[in-house]
Structures are given as C-alpha cells and as structure tokens.
DRENVEXBA-182322 format. One record per residue (C-alpha): residue number from 1; x, y, z; residue in three letters. Coordinates in nm, 2 decimals, always signed. Example, Ala and Ser with C-alpha at 12.3 -4.5 7.8 and 13.67 -1.06 7.14 Angstrom:
BEGIN
- 1:+1.23:-0.45:+0.78:Ala
- 2:+1.37:-0.11:+0.71:Ser
//
This chain:
BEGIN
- 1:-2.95:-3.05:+0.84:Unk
- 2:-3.16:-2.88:+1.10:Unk
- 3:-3.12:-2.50:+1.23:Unk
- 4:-2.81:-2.39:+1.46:Unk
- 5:-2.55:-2.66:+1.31:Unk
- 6:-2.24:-2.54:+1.27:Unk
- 7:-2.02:-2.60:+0.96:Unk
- 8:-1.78:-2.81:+1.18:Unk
- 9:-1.95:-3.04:+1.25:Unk
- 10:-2.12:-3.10:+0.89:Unk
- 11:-1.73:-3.13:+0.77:Unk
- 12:-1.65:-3.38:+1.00:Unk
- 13:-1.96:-3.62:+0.89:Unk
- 14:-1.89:-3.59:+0.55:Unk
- 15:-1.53:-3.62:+0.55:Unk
- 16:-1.65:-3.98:+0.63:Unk
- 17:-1.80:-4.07:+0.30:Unk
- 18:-1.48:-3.85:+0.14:Unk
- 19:-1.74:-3.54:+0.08:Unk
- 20:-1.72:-3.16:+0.21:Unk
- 21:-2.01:-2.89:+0.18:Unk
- 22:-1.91:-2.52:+0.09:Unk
- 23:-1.78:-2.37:+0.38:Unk
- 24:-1.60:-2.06:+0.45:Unk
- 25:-1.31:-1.96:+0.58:Unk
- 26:-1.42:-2.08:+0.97:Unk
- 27:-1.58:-2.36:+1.01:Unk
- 28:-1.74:-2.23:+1.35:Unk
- 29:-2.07:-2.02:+1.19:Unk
- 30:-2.39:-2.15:+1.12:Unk
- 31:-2.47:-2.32:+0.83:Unk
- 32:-2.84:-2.17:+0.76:Unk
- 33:-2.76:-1.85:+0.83:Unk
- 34:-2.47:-1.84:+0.63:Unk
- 35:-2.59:-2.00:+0.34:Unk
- 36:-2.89:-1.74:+0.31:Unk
- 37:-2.66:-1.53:+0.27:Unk
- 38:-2.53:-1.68:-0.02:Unk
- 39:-2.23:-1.80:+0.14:Unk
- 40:-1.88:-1.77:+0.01:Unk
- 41:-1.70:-2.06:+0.03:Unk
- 42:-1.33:-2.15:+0.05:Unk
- 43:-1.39:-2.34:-0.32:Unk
- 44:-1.63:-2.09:-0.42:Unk
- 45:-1.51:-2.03:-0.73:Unk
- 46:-1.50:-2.39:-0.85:Unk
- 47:-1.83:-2.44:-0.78:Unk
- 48:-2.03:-2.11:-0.66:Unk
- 49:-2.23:-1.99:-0.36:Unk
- 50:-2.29:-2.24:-0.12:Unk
- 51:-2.68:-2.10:-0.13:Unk
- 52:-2.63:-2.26:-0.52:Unk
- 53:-2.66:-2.58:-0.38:Unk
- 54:-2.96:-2.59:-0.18:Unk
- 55:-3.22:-2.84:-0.25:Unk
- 56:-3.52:-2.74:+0.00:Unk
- 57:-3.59:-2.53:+0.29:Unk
- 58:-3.82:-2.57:+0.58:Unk
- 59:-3.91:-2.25:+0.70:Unk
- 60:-4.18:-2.11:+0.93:Unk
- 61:-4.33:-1.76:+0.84:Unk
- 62:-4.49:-1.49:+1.07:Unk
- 63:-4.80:-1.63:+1.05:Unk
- 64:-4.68:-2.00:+1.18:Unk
- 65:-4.72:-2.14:+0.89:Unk
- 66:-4.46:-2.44:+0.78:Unk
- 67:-4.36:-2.45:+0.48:Unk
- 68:-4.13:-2.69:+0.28:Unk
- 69:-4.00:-2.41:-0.01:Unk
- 70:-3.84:-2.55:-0.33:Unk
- 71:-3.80:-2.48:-0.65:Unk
- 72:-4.06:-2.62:-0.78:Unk
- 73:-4.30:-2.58:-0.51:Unk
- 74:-4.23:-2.25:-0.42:Unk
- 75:-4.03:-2.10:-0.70:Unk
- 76:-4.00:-1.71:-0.56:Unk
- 77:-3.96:-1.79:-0.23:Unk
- 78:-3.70:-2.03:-0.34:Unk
- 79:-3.56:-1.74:-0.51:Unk
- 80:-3.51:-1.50:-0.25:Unk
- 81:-3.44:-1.71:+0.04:Unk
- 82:-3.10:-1.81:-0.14:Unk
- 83:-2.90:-1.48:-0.06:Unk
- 84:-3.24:-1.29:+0.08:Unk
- 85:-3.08:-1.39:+0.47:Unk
- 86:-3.37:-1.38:+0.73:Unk
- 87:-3.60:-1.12:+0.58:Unk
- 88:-3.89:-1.40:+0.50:Unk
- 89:-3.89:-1.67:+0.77:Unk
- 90:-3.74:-1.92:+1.02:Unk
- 91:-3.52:-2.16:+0.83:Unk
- 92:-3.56:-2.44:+1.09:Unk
- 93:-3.42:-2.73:+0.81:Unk
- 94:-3.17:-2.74:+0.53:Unk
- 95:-3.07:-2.94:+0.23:Unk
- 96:-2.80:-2.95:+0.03:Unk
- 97:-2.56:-3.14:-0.22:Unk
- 98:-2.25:-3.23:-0.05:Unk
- 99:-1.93:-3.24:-0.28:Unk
- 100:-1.65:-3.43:-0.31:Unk
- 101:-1.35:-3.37:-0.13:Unk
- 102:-1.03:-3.50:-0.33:Unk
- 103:-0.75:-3.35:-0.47:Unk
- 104:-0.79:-3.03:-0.27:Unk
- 105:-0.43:-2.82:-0.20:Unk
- 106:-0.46:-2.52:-0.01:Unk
- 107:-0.29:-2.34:+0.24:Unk
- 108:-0.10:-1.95:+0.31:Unk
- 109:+0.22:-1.81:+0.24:Unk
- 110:+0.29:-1.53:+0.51:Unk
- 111:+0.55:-1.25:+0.37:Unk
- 112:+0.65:-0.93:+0.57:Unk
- 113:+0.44:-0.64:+0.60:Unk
- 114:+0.74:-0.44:+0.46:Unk
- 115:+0.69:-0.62:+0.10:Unk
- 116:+0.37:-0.53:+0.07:Unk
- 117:+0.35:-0.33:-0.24:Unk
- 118:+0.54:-0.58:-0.43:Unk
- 119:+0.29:-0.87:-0.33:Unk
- 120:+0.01:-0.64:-0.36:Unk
- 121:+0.14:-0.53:-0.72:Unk
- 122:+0.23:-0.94:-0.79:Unk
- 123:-0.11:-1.05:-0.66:Unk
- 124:-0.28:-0.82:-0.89:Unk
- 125:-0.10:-0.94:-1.21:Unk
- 126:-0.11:-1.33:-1.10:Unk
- 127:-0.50:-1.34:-1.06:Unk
- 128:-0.61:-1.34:-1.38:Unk
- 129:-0.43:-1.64:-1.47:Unk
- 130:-0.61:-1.87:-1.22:Unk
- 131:-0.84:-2.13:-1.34:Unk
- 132:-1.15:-2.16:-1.16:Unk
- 133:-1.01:-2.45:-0.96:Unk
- 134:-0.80:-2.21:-0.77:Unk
- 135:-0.93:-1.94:-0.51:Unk
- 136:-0.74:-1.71:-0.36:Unk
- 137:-0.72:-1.38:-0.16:Unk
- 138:-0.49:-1.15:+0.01:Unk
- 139:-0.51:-1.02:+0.34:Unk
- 140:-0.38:-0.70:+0.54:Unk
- 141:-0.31:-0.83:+0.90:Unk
- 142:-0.23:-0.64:+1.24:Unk
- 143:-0.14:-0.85:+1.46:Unk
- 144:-0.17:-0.87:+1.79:Unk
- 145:+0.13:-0.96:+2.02:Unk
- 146:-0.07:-1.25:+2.19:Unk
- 147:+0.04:-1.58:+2.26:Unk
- 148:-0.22:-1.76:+2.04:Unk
- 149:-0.03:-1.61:+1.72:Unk
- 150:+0.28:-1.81:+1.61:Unk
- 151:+0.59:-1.68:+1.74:Unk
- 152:+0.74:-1.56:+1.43:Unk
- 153:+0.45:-1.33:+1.34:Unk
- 154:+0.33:-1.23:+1.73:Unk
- 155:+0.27:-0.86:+1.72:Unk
- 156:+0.40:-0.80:+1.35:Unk
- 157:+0.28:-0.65:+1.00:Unk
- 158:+0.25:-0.94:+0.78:Unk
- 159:+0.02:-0.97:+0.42:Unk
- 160:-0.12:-1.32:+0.37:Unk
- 161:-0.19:-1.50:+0.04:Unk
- 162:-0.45:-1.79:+0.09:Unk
- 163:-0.49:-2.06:-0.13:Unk
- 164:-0.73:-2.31:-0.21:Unk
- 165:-0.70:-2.54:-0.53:Unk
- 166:-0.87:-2.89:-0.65:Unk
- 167:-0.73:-3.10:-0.86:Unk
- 168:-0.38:-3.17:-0.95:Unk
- 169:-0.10:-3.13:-0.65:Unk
- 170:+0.16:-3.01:-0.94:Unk
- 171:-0.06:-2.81:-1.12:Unk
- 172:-0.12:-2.64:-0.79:Unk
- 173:+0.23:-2.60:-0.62:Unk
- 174:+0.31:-2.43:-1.01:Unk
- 175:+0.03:-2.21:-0.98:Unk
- 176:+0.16:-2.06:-0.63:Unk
- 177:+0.53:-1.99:-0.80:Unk
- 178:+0.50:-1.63:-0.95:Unk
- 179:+0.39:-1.58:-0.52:Unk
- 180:+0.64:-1.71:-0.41:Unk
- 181:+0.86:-1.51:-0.63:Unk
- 182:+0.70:-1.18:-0.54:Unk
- 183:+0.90:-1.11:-0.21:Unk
- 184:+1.09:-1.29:+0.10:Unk
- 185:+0.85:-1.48:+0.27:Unk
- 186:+0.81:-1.52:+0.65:Unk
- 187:+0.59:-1.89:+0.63:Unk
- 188:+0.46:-2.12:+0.46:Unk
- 189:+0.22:-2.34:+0.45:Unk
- 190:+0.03:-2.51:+0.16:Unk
- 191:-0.02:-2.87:+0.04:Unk
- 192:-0.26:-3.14:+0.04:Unk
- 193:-0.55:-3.06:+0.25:Unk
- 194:-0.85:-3.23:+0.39:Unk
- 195:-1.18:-3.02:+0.40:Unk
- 196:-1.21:-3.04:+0.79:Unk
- 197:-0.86:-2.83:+0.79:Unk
- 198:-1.01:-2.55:+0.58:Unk
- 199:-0.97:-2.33:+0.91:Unk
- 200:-0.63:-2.36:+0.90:Unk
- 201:-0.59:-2.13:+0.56:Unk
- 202:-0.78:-1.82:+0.67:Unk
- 203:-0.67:-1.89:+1.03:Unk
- 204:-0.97:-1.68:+1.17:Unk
- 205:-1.03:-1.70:+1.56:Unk
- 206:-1.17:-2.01:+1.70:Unk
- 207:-1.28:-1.79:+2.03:Unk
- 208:-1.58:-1.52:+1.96:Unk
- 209:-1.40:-1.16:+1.89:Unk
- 210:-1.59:-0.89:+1.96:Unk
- 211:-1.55:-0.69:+1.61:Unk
- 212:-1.66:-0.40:+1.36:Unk
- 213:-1.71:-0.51:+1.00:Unk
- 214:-1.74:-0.29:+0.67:Unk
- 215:-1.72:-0.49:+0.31:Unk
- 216:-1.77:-0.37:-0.06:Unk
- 217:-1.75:-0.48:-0.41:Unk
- 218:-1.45:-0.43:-0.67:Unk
- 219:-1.52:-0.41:-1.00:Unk
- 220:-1.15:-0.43:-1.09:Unk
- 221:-0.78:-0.41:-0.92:Unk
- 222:-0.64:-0.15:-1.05:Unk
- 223:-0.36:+0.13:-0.98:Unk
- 224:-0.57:+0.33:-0.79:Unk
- 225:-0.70:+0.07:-0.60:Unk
- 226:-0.37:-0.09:-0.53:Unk
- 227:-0.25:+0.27:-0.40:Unk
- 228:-0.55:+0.34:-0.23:Unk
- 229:-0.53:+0.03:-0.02:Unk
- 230:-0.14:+0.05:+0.02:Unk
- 231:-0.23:+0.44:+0.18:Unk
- 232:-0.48:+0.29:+0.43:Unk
- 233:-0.31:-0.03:+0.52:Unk
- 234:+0.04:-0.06:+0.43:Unk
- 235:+0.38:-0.03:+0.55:Unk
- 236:+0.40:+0.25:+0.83:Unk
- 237:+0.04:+0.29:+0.83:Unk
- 238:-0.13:+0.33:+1.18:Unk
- 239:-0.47:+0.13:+1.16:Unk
- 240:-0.70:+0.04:+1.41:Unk
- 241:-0.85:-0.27:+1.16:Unk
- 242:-0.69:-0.59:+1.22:Unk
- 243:-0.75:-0.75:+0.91:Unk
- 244:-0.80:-0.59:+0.58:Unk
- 245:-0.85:-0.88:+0.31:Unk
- 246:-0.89:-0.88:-0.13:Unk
- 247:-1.06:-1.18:-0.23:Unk
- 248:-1.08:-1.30:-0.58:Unk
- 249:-1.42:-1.37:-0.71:Unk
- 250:-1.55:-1.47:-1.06:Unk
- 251:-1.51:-1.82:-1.24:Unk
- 252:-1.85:-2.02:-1.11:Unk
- 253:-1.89:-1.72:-0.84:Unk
- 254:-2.01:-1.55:-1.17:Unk
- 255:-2.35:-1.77:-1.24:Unk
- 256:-2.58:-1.88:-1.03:Unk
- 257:-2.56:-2.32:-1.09:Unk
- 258:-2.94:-2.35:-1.09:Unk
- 259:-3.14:-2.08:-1.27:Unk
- 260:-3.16:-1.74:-1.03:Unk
- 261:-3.12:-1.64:-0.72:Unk
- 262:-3.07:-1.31:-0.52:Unk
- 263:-2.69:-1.33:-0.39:Unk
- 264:-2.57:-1.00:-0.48:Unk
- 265:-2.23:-0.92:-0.66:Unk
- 266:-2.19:-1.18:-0.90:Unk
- 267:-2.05:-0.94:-1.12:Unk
- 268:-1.79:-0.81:-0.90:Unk
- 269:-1.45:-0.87:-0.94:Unk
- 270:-1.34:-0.91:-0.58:Unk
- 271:-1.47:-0.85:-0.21:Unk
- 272:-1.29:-0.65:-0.02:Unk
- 273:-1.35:-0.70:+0.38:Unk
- 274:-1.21:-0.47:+0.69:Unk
- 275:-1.26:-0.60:+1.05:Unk
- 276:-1.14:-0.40:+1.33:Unk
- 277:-1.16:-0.49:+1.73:Unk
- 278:-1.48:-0.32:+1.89:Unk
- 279:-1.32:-0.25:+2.19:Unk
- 280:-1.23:+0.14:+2.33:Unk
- 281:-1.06:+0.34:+2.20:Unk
- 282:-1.04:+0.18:+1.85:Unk
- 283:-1.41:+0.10:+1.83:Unk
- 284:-1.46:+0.49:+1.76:Unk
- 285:-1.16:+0.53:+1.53:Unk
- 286:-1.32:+0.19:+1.32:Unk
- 287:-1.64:+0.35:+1.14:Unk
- 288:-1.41:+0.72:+1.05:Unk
- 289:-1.13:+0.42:+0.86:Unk
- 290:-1.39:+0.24:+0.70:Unk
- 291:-1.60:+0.54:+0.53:Unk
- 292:-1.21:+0.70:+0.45:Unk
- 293:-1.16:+0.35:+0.27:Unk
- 294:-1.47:+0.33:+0.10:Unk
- 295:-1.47:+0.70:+0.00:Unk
- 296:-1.12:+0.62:-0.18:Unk
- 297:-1.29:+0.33:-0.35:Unk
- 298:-1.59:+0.43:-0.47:Unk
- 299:-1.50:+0.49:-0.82:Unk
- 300:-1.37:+0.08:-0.85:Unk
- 301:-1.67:-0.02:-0.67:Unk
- 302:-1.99:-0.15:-0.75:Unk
- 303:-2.19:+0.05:-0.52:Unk
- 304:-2.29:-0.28:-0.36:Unk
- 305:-2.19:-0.56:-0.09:Unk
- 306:-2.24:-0.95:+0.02:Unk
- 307:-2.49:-0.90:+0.29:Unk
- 308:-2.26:-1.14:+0.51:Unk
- 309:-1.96:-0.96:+0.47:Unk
- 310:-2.17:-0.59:+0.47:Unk
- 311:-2.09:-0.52:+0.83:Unk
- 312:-2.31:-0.27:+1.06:Unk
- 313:-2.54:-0.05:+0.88:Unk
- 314:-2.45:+0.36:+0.92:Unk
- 315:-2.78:+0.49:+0.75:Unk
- 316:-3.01:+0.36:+0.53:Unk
- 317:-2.84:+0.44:+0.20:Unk
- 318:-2.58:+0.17:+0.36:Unk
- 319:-2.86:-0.08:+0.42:Unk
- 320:-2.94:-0.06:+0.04:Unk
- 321:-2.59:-0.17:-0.06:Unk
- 322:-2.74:-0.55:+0.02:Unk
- 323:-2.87:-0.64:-0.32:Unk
- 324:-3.00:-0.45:-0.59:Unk
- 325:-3.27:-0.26:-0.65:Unk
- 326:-3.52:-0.55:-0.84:Unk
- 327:-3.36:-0.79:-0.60:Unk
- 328:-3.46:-0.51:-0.31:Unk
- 329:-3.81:-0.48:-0.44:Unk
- 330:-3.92:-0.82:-0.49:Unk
- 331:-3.79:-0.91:-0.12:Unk
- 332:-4.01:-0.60:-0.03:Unk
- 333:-4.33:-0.73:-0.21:Unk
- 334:-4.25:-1.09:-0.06:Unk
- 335:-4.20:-0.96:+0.31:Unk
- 336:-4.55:-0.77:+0.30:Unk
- 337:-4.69:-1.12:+0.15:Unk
- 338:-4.55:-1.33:+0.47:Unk
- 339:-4.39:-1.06:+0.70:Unk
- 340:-4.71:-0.77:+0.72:Unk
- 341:-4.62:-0.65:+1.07:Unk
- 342:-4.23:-0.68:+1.03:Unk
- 343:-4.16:-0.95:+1.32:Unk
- 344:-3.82:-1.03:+1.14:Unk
- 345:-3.66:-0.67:+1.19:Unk
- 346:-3.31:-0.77:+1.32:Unk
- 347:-3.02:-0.80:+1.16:Unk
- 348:-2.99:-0.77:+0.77:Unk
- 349:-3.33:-0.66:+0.66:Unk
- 350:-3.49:-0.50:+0.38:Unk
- 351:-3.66:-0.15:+0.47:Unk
- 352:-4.01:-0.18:+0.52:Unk
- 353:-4.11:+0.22:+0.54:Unk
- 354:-4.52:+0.30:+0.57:Unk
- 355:-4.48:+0.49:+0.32:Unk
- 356:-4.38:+0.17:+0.09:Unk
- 357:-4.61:-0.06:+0.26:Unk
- 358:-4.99:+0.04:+0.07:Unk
- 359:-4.77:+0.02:-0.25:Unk
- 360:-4.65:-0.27:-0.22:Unk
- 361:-4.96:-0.43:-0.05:Unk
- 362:-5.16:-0.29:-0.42:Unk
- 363:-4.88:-0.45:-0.58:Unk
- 364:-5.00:-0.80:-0.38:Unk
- 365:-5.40:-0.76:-0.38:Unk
- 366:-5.35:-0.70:-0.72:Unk
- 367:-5.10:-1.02:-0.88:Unk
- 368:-5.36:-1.24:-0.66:Unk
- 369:-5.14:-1.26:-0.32:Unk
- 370:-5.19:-1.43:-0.04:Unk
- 371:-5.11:-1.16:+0.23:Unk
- 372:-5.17:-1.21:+0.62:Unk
- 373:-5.28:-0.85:+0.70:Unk
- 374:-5.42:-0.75:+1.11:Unk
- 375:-5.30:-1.07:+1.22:Unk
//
C-alpha cells in the first residue's frame, strides 16, 4: 500500500476477498500515518495495534537514502517506526496482514445525557467482563443542533456506548444486555456489521472539523475518576468540548503480537480523548478545560499518552507524554543516526535539544553508527 491512502479505500478492496485491515473509528485518515502511530483500531483488542501487523516499510531518510526496513533487516528501525510516527523518515510504502472480516457485530446505543451517571457507573462495572473479542468505549457528546445529526439527538446531551464484537451474534447481543439495562435509551443501533460500515459506530465527521485535541492514559476507572469526569462533562455542565470519550483497552492491546515495539500505553487501562471545536470563542476556553481535566486525573493516570490521540503540545513536559523515557531515548539516538539536522521537525517529534545532541552523537560514534553529520 503506498503513502497517502486512506483507510477507505483499503476496506473497500478487501471487503472483496471477505478481509478488513485494523482501522479506526473513521475510515477517512491515512493509513501510514496512522499506523506509525500505533494505530487503535475498532477490533483492537482482539487483535492489537494495527502497527502489530506490519510486515515492511519503505521509507526514505534525510539523507535520501531508500530503505526497505523489516524486522529482520532492520530490526531497531523496525522497532521504532511501529508507534515512533514520523520522527525517522518518509514512509512512502506499507505492508501489512489483512484480517478476516466475519462474524463482526458492532454498533451504539445512544441514552440521554440526563442518565449519565448511571451509564457511567454501569459502564464501569460491565467492562471487566468483556472478552477480548469485544471493544467498547463510552463517549461524552455535545451536540450541535445541525442538520447532519439525526433528528432525535440534534442539539442534545447524549452519552454513547460503542460496540464492536467478533464472533458469535448471540454471544454478542448478551454481552450488550447489562447496557441496555443501565438507563432509558434514546437509539439503537447494533448488529451484524461489515468492516466498510465501521464509520457508522463512532459516527465521527465525514467533512474536515477544524478541532483541539487533549488525550491521556487511565490506569483504572474508579470513583474518583467516574466523579471527576461526571464534574467536567455531565448533566448541567457547560463545556466547550464536543466529545469527551473512555475507551477500553487491554486484552491483545496489552502485548505487542510480534516481539517489541514502541506504541506507548500498553499498560493502560483506558484512553481517554477530549475534542473541542477550534473556532472563537471556544478555541480559548478549550486548553483551560483540558489542563482542569487532566489536573483532576492525574492521580488515575499513567503520566503518559497515544501519540495519535495526544493532541497539541503546551510545553515540552507535554511533548514527553508520547512514549516513555527508554522509548524516548532510543528514538533520540536513532534520529541523530538518520535525522542530524532535524529536517522532520513537524508534528509529533522527539526533542532534539543541542544540548542532547554531542551525547547522543558519542553514544553513536561509539556503538559503531552510521551517522550522516554536515550533510
């Protein structure tokens, strides 16, 4: 699969030989860079990070250089481009197992903003009963009185349970009961599903949304967390983030499928996201919500982030959240190795201070490196 293809249009192709890859919850972002990001998929915990599944990469580095970066031709590199994003190179070819695509039944059950607490509290309780065949997540929503939202929830407070499941339709419309059970819901809909529809259970824009991002780590779901999030984004609450969303990690999410890799957060117990419109006046209000919320769950987080769902960096103790510090360093060493003069500065990027740089470049002369340096 070559650079700048989008997840869509991989779905559609291999819905034709009954196969899906591990995409998200659009279908309308780019493969490559999503998947060096890790990439969380919609049957993630079933079977992992979509960057688990990578075969090769071509990639060109600073110095032109192509390279075709495997795991056994290029171990490290191998490494750290799974989950290292686009500190290292241009990814200009991709590939990947594809999966198959039976049995999947997924879907969302829409209940009223006004339940929240007792879906929140229900939600919390009915996760760790899930196999790994099941993902879920709960979701916050504001939303907007547009026509593009269905009637019934134009303009309303509503929390959203999404679903995913493989295997057994039964097993899955059972598993969904103690939700439905939790509170009056508003909508429903779950059942059979084929992977090109996996848009239709997050139900994220189709149309580019000019937004504000902030995501963390949970190490657990507890009271505190379930009252902190309730005091930020529940019933009476005046937000200026649209969607607030708790997404269940663990089962394969847990281990990477072949050997190591440096997605962060494996550990964690949830992801929890906040996306707010960037447009005036609630663009300001956005960053003074986000640090509020992440203040309040500090002490249930893991201090760190999925660098696709980290948002805009504030300073550069927020740019460290990406991956952890051993993860951190060996990207470092590998960027003065390929990267000497920092060409690949945008976006999510490991720090490259002066200071750092004759360490690091020791650290390279010394193990034997190859490192590009003046040119």
């Amino acid at each position: 699969m070559g650079a700048g293809v989008r997840w869509k249009a991989v779905l559609d192709l291999a819905a034709t030989f009954g196969l899906m890859g591990l995409c998200g919850s659009t279908s309308d972002v780019g493969v490559v860079g999503y998947t060096l990001g890790g990439g969380l998929p919609i049957m993630g915990r079933k079977y992992g990070f979509a960057s688990d599944h990578v075969i090769a990469f071509e990639l060109v580095t600073a110095d032109g250089t192509q390279r075709r970066v495997t795991k056994n031709e290029d171990p490290e590199l191998f490494f750290l481009l799974r989950g290292g994003k686009g500190n290292l190179g241009i990814v200009t070819a991709m590939e990947f197992h594809l999966l198959p695509s039976q049995d999947i039944f997924a879907g969302g059950i829409y209940f009223d903003g006004g339940h929240a607490a007792a879906v929140l509290q229900q939600f919390s309780e009915w996760v760790p009963t899930l196999p790994s065949e099941a993902s879920a997540s709960l979701a916050f929503l504001r939303l907007p009185d547009m026509d593009i939202i269905p009637e019934p929830l134009r303009g309303k407070f509503v929390v959203h349970l999404r679903f995913a499941y493989q295997g057994d339709p039964e097993a899955a419309t059972q598993l969904l009961e103690p939700m439905r059970r939790s509170a009056p819901f508003m909508m429903e809909a779950t059942g059979p599903l084929e992977p090109t529809q996996f848009d239709s259970i997050h139900q994220d824009p189709d149309q580019p949304v000019p937004v504000r991002e902030h995501g963390l780590l949970l190490e657990r779901l507890d009271d505190s967390v379930k009252v902190a999030i309730l005091r930020h984004f529940g019933p009476g609450v005046e937000s200026p983030v649209l969607l607030a969303e708790l997404r269940l990690l663990g089962g394969a999410l847990a281990k990477c499928a072949d050997g190591e890799d440096s997605v962060n957060g494996r550990d964690a117990a949830f992801s929890f996201f906040m996306a707010g419109m960037a447009v005036p006046p609630l663009a300001e209000l956005l960053p003074v919500v986000y640090d509020a919320v992440h203040q309040d769950l500090r002490e249930a987080s893991s201090g760190g982030t999925f660098v696709n769902l980290h948002g805009h960096f504030v300073d550069a103790e927020d740019r460290e959240r990406a991956w952890n510090p051993s993860i951190r360093e060996r990207l470092r060493k590998a960027k003065v190795r390929l990267d000497p003069q920092n060409m690949f500065s945008f976006g999510h990027v490991v720090g490259l201070p002066v200071i750092d740089q004759t360490v690091l470049l020791e650290d390279v002369v010394t193990a034997g490196g190859d490192a590009v340096l003046g040119n």
